[in-house]
C-alpha positions in Angstrom: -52.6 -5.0 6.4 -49.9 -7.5 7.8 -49.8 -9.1 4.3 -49.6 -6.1 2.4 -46.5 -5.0 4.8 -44.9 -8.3 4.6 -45.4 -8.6 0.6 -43.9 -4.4 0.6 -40.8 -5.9 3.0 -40.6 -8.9 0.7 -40.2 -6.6 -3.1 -38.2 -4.4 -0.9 -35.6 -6.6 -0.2 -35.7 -8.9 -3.3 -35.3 -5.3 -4.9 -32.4 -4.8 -3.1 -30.5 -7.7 -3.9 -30.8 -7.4 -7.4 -29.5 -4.1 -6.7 -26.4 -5.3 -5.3 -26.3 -8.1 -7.9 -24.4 -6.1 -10.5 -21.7 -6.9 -12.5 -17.8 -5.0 -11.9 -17.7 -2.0 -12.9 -14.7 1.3 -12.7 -14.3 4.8 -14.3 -11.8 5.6 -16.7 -9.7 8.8 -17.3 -7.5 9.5 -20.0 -5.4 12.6 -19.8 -3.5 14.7 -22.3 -1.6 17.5 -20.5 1.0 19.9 -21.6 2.9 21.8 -18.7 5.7 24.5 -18.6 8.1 25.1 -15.8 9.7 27.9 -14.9 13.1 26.4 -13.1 13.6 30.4 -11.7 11.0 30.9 -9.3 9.2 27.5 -9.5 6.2 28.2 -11.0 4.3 25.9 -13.5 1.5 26.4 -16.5 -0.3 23.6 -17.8 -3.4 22.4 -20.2 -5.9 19.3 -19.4 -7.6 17.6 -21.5 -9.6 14.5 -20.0 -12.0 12.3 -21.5 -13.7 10.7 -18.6 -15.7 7.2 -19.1 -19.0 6.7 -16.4 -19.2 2.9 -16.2 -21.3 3.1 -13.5 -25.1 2.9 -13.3 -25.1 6.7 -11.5 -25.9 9.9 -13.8 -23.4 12.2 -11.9 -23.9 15.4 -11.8 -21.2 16.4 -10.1 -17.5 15.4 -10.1 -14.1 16.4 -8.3 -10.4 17.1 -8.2 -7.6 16.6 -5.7 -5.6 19.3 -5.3 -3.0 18.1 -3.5 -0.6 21.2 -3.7 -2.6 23.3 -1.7 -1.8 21.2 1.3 1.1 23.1 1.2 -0.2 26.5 2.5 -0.4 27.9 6.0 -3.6 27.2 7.5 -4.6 24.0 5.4 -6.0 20.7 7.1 -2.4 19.1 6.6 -1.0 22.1 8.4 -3.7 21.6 11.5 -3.1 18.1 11.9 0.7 18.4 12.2 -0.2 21.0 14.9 -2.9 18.9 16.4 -1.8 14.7 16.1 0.4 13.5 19.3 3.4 12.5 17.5 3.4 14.8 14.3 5.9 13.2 11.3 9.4 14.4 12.2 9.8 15.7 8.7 7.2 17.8 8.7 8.1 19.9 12.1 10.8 22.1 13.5 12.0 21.6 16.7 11.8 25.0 18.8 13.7 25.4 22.1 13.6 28.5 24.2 15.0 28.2 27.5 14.4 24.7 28.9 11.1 24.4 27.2 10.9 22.6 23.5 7.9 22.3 21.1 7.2 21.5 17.3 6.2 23.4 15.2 4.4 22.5 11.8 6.9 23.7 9.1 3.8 24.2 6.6 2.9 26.9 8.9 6.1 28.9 8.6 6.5 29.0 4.7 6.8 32.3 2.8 4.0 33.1 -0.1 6.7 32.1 -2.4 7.1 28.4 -0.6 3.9 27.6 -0.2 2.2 24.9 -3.0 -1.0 25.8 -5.2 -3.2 24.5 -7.9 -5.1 27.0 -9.5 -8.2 25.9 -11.9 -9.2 28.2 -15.1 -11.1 28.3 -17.7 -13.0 24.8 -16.7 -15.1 23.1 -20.1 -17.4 20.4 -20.6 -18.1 19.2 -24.3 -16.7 23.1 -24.5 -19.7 24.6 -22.5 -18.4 26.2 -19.0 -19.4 24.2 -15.8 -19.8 25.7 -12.1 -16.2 24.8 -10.3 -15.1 25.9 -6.7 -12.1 25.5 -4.8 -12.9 23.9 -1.1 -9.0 23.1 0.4 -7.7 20.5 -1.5 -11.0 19.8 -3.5 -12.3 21.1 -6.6 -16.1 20.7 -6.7 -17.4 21.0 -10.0 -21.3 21.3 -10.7 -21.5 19.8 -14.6 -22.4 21.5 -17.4 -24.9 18.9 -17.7 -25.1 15.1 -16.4 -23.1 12.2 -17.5 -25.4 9.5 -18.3 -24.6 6.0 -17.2 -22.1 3.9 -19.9 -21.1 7.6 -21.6 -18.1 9.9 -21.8 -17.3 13.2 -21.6 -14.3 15.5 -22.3 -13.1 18.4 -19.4 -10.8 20.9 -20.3 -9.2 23.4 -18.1 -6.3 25.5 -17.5 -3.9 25.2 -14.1 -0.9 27.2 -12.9 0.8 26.3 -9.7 3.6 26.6 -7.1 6.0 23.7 -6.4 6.3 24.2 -2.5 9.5 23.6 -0.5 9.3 20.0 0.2 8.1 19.3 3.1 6.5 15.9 2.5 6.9 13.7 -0.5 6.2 16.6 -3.3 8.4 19.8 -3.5 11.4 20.9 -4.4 14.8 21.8 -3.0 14.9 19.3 -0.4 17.4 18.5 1.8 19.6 16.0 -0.2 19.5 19.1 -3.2 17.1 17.2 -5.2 15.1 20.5 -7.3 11.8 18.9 -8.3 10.1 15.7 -7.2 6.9 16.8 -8.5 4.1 14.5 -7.2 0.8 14.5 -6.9 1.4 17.8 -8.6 -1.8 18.0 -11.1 -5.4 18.5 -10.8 -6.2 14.7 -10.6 -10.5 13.5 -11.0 -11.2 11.7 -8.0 -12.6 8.5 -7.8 -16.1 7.3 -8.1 -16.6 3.7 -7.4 -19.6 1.3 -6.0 -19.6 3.1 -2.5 -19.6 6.7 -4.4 -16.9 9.6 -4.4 -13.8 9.2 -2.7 -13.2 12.7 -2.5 -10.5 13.3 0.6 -8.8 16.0 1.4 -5.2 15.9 1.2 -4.3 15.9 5.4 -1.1 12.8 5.4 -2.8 9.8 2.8 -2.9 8.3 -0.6 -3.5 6.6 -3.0 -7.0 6.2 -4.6 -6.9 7.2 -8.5 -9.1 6.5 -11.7 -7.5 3.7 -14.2 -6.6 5.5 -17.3 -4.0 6.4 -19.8 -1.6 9.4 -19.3 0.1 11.5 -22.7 1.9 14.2 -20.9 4.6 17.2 -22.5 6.8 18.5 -19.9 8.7 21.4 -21.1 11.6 22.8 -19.0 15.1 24.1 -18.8 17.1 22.6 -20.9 20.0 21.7 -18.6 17.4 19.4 -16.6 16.9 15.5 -16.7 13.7 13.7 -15.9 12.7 10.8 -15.0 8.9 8.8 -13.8 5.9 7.4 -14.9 6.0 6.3 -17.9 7.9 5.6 -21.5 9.9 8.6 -23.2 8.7 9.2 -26.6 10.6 11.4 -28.2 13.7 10.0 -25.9 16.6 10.3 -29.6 15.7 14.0 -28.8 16.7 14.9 -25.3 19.6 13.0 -24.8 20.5 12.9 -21.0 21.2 8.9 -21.2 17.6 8.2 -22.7 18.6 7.4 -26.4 18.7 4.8 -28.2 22.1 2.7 -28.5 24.3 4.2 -30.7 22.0 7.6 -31.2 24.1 10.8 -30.3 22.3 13.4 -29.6 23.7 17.0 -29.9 21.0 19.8 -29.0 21.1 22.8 -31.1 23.4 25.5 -30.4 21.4 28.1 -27.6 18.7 25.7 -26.7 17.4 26.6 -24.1 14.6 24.3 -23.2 13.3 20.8 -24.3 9.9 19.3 -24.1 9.8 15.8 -22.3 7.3 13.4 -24.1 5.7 10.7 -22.2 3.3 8.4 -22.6 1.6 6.3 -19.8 -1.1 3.0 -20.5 -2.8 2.0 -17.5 -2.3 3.8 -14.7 -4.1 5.3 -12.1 -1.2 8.1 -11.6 1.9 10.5 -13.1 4.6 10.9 -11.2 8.1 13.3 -12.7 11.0 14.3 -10.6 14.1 16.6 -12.5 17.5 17.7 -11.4 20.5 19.4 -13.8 22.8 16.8 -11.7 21.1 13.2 -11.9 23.0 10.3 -13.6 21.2 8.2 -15.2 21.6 4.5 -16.1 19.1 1.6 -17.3 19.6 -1.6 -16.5 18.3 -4.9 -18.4 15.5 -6.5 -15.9 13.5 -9.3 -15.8 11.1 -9.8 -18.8 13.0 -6.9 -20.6 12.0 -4.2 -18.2 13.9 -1.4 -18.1 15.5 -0.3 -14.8 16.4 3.5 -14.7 18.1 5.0 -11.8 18.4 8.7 -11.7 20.3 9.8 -8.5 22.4 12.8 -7.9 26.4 13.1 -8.9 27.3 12.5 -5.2 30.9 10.8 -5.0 29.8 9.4 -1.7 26.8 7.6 -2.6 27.7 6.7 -6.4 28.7 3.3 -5.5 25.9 2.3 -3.0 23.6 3.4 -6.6 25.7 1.1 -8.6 24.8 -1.7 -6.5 21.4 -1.1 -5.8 20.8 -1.9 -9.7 21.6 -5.5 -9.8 19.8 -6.1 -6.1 16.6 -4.3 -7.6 16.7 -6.8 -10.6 16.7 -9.9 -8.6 13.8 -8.1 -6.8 11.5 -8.4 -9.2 12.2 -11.2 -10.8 11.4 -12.5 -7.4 8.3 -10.8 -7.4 7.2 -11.7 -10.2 7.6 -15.4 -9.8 5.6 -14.7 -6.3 2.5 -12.6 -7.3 2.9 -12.1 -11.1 4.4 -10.2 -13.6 5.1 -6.3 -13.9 3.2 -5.3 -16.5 5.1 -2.5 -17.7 8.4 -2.4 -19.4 10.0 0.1 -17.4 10.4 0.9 -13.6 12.5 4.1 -12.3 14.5 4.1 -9.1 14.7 8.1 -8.7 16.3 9.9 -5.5 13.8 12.0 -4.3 15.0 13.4 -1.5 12.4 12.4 1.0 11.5 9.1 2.6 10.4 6.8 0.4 7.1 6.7 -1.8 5.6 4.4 -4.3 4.5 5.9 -7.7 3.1 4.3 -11.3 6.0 2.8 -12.3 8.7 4.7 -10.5 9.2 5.4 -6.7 11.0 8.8 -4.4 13.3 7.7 -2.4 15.7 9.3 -0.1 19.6 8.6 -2.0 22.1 9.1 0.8 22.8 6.9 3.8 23.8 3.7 4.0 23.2 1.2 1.5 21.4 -1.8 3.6 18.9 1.4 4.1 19.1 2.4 -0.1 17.4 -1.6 -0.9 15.5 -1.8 2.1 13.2 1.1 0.7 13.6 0.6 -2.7 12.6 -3.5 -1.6 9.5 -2.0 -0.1 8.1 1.0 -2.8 8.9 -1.4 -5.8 7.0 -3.7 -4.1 4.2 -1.0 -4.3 4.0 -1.7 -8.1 2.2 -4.7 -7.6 0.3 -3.9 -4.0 -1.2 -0.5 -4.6 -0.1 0.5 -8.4 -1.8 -3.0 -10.2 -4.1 -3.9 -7.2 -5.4 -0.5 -6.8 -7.1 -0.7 -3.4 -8.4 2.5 -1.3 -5.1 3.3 0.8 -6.9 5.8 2.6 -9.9 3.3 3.8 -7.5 0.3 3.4 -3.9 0.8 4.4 -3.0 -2.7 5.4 -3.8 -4.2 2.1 -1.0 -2.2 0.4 1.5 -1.3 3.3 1.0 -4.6 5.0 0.8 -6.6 1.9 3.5 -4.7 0.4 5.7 -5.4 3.7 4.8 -9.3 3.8 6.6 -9.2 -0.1 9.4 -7.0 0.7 10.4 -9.1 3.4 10.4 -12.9 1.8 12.3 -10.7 -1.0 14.6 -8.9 1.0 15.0 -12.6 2.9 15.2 -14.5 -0.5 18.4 -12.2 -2.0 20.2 -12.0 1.7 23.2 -13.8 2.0 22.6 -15.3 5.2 18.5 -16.4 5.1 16.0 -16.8 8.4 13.5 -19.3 9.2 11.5 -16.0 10.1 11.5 -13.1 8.2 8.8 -11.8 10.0 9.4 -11.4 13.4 9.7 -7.7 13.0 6.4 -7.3 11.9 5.1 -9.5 14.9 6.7 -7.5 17.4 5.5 -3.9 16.3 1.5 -5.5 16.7 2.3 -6.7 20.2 4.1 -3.6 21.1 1.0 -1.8 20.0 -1.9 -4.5 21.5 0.2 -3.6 24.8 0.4 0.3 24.5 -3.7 0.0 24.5 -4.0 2.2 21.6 -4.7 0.0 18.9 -7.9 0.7 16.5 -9.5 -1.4 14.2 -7.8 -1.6 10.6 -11.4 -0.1 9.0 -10.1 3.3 10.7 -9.5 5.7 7.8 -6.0 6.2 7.9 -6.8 10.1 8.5 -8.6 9.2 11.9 -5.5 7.9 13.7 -4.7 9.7 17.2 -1.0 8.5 16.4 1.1 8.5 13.5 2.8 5.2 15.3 0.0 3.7 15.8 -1.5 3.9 12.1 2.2 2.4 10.6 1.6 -0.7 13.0 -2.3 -0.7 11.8 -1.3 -0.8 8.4 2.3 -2.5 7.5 2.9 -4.5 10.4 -1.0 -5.9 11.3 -1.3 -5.7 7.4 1.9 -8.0 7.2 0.4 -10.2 9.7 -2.7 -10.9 8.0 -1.0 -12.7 5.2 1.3 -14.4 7.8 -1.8 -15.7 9.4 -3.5 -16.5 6.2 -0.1 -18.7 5.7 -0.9 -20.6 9.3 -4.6 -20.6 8.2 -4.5 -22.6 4.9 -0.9 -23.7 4.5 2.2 -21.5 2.5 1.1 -23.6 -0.9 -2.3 -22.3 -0.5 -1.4 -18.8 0.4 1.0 -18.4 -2.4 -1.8 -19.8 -5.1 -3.7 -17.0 -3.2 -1.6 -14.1 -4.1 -1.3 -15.3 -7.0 -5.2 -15.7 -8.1 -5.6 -12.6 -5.8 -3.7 -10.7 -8.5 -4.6 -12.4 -11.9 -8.2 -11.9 -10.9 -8.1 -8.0 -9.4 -5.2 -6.6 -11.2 -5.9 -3.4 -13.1 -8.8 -3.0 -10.5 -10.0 -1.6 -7.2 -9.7 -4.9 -4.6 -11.5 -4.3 -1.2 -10.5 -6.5 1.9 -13.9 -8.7 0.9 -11.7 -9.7 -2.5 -8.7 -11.0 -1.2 -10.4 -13.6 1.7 -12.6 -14.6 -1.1 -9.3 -15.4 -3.3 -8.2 -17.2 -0.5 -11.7 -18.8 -0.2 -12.2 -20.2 -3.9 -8.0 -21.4 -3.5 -8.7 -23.6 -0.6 -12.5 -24.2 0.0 -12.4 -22.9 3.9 -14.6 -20.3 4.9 -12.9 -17.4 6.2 -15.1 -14.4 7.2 -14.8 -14.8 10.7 -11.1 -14.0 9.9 -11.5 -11.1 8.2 -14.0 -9.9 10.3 -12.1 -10.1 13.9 -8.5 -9.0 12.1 -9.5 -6.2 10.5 -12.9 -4.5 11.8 -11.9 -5.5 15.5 -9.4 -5.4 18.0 -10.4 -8.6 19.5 -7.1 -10.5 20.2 -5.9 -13.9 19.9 -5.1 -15.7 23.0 -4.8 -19.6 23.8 -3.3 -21.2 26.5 -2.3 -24.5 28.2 -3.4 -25.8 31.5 -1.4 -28.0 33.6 -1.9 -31.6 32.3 -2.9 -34.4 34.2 -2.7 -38.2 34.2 -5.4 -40.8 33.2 -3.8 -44.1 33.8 -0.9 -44.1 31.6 -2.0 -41.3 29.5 -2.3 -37.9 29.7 -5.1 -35.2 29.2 -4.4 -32.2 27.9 -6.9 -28.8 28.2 -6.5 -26.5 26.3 -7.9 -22.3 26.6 -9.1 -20.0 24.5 -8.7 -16.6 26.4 -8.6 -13.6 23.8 -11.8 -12.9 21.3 -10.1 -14.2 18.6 -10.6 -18.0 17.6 -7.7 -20.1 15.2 -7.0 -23.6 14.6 -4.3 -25.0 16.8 -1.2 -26.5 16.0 0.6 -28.0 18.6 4.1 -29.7 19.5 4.7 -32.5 22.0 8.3 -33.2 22.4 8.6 -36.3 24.5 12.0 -37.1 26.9 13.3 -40.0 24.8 13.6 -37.3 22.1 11.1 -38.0 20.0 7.8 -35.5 18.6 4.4 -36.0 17.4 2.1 -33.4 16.4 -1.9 -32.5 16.8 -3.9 -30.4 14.9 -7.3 -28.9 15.9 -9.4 -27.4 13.6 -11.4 -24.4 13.9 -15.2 -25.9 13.1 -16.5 -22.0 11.5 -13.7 -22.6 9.2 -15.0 -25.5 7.6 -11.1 -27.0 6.7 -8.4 -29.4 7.4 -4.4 -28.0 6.6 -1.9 -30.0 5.2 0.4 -31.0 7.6 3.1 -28.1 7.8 6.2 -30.2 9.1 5.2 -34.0 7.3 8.1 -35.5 8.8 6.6 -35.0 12.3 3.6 -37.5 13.0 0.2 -35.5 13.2 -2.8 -36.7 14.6 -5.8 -34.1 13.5 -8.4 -33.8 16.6 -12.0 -33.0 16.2 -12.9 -29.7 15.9 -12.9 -26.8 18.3 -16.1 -24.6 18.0 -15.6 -20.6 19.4 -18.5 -21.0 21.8 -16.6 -23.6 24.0 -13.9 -21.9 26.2 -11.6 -25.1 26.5 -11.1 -28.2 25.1 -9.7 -31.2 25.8 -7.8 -34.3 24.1 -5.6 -36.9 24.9 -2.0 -38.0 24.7 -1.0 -41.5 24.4 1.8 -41.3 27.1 2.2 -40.6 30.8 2.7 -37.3 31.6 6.1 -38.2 33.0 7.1 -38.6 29.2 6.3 -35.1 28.5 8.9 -33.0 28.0 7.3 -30.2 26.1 4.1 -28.7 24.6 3.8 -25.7 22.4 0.9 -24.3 20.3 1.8 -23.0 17.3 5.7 -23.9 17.3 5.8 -21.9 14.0 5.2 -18.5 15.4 2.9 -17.7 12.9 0.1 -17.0 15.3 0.3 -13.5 16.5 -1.0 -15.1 20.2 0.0 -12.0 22.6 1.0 -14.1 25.1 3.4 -16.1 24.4 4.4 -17.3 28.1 1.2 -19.5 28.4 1.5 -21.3 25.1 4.3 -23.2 26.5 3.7 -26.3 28.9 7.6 -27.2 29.9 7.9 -30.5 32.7 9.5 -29.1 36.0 
């Protein structure tokens, strides 16, 4: 019996691991849509066609559709957690006062039936033979017409009409700054099926997670509008509105009254379009022959900030570029959208009035969302940090790299948001779905600045060489895919050699925290030991500083022994001597200095500031 059990355990898990031993796979999705807008009350019709690709080893028998607009309506999850979350986004709330007393209220709840957003689903094909489709919130759950086999396609049709709401977050129109349309996340969009199964969320405050594909889209509207998003105009000598070609004037037909909008999107995992009848419009020459449009409104106040946003955003990317890789498209769009700032395929909303330091910083941050979240395609919703904290580590070398006056850190922002948050005693670990946050605050420190943090960590980890050849591999190895934390430590991994799992582990599925500190020293003779704690969870490699009272330095280095590796010596013109190694089990440890204590002047671990220790008072050894 025992054998028979241990040779069923044995098949069982040698089964399993040929399971798991499977080659990449991802969906694909390409979509043909044609859509009408009516500009007078703001409703839209459209077509879908999709031919969806199953590269996965699952027959699926079912499949599903965000339907993001129907957020928009009183009553939906979005509306119950604005009502419901501690510090609900100030955008999305009124402020009520009566008396002395003051509350929020969710402004979802308060729209009229003609304010509210909806997707509507008709008329729903398979191969043309009906299938079974239901409408739960912000999910449509369709039952197939009959299963998609493994390595197979299959084409859905359907019909949609919907509602643009009053925007109240990201999508909508008539916002405040007068912008009419910004119409994201606007279509009935397939969700995505990857190796951990359907990613199916409702729409409550997150995004992205989208199926690679192709996009041919026919917008047809008011004549007087111009448009601008994802992807390349193709019928651009037709429409006019600053899209034609040089020397091409185009003169519509007398009584026009609308015009159909062509465009066609390769790659992409989304389709954004906003539309005003007051946007200028100008294109810029970028890097590689990109094409930078900028759409904002004819505001005399903020025309100029607009003008010099366009050369700024070219030395962006060119900047980018050279750090992770090149944009793969040949045109981005800077469009004011009238609401924050969101990152698109290959155009971002942003807000277009206020100052202009506030104009780049967010267009700094959503371009940088072209190569963090619309090339490396990670799970925003189950992964924030890699594309808001990522994203933030780039915008701020770039937004350091083009300033006139530079800093040593340009990080330090970043640093101080985790430590404000490791001291509120709120913090959650960064696998918390981004939906699961008690705080609004304390998810945008989860994600952008502890996200930010893990590359500056990486960088005291392995060395800013290293770390660069990382992001760099990082994204010639996972772009046009769906990266997971596991990929990016693995980058870093097959760059440098070092084994670094225990780092991804206690960063991002913990909230253990890093805390090392320096006991008084004491003399041996004419020498000096020094011991050294390890108080928080966490375990690093140290580097420390000894600044001596003649005025001279030398530096030590002690490496971590689970990670297996020895850095370059950050500062080479500073003497190092690298120390043995300091295994996680052993609370302190112990080495020794060459010179009397009375020549000590100074010790500090990590005098880079790269190491997000939390307490920074007992890192410092200072003679009295």
């Amino acid at each position: 019996m025992k054998k028979l059990l241990l040779l069923s355990f044995l098949t069982l898990s040698f089964g399993s691991l040929l399971a798991q031993n499977t080659s990449y796979w991802q969906q694909h999705a390409d979509y043909k849509m044609d859509v009408t807008m009516d500009v007078k009350n703001y409703e839209y019709k459209g077509k879908q066609e999709l031919v969806y690709t199953n590269n996965s080893p699952d027959t699926l028998r079912k499949v599903y559709y965000h339907l993001y607009n129907n957020a928009f309506q009183p009553g939906s999850e979005m509306d119950a957690r604005i009502q419901s979350i501690r510090d609900p986004d100030a955008r999305m709330v009124t402020k009520i006062k009566v008396g002395e007393n003051e509350w929020k209220q969710s402004r979802i709840k308060t729209l009229k039936p003609n304010e509210t957003g909806y997707l509507n689903i008709t008329n729903f094909t398979q191969d043309g033979v009906s299938a079974t489709v239901e409408a739960v919130g912000t999910i449509l759950e369709v039952t197939l017409a009959k299963p998609i086999l493994p390595n197979s396609k299959t084409t859905f049709k359907l019909d949609f009409d919907g509602q643009v709401p009053l925007q109240i977050r990201r999508s909508g129109r008539n916002n405040a700054e007068g912008v009419e349309l910004s119409m994201a996340q606007w279509y009935p969009k397939i969700a995505e099926f990857d190796f951990e199964g359907w990613h199916a969320d409702p729409y409550i405050a997150r995004e992205f997670h989208g199926v690679w594909g192709n996009f041919d889209v026919n917008i047809t509207i008011d004549a007087a509008y111009v448009l601008g998003g994802t992807g390349y105009l193709q019928n651009k000598n037709e429409i006019g509105h600053g899209y034609q070609d040089p020397g091409v004037v185009v003169t519509l037909p007398k009584g026009t009254k609308t015009l159909t909008w062509h465009f066609n999107a390769p790659m992409v995992h989304d389709f954004t379009w906003a539309a005003d009848k007051e946007y200028i419009h100008d294109v810029v020459k970028g890097p590689n022959n990109v094409d930078l449009h900028f759409l904002y409104k004819n505001n005399p106040k903020f025309i100029e900030n607009w003008k010099n946003l366009q050369p700024k955003t070219a030395q962006l990317m060119a900047f980018y570029n050279k750090t992770v890789g090149d944009y793969p498209y040949k045109q981005y769009s800077v469009i004011q959208g009238g609401d924050g700032g969101m990152e698109y395929a290959m155009c971002t909303l942003i807000l277009g009035q206020g100052s202009f330091e506030g104009l780049l910083g967010v267009t700094a941050h959503e371009m940088a969302h072209s190569w963090f979240q619309h090339v490396l395609a990670s799970n925003e919703s189950k992964h924030g940090w890699m594309d808001e904290g990522f994203t933030s580590f780039l915008e701020d070398l770039g937004m350091n790299e083009i300033a006139d006056k530079k800093v040593e850190n340009p990080f330090k922002g970043a640093y101080a948001g985790y430590f404000s948050m490791v001291n509120s005693g709120k913090e959650l670990p960064q696998t918390t779905h981004a939906d699961r946050f008690d705080e609004n605050r304390v998810y945008s420190i989860t994600s952008y600045s502890k996200g930010e943090l893990f590359l500056t960590q990486l960088m005291y980890l392995i060395g800013k060489e290293n770390l660069m050849k990382t992001l760099k591999k990082y994204y010639s190895d996972f772009k046009f895919k769906h990266p997971t934390p596991n990929d990016i430590k693995r980058s870093a991994e097959r760059i440098t050699g070092a084994n670094l799992d225990w780092y991804l582990t206690d960063w991002t599925q913990t909230t253990n925290t890093i805390d090392y500190g320096i006991r008084e020293p004491r003399d041996i003779g004419e020498k000096t030991i020094v011991t050294l704690e390890r108080i928080g969870r966490m375990p690093m490699p140290i580097d420390l500083l000894v600044e001596y009272t003649d005025g001279t330095m030398e530096s030590f280095y002690i490496p971590l022994r689970m990670m297996s590796f020895e850095k370059e010596n950050p500062n080479p013109t500073i003497k190092r001597t690298v120390l043995g190694d300091w295994a996680w089990a052993y609370p302190t440890m112990e080495f020794m200095i060459a010179k009397p204590k009375s020549a000590i002047m100074k010790i500090t671990i990590d005098p880079s500031g790269l190491m997000a220790d939390i307490k920074k008072e007992n890192n410092t050894y200072e003679l009295k």
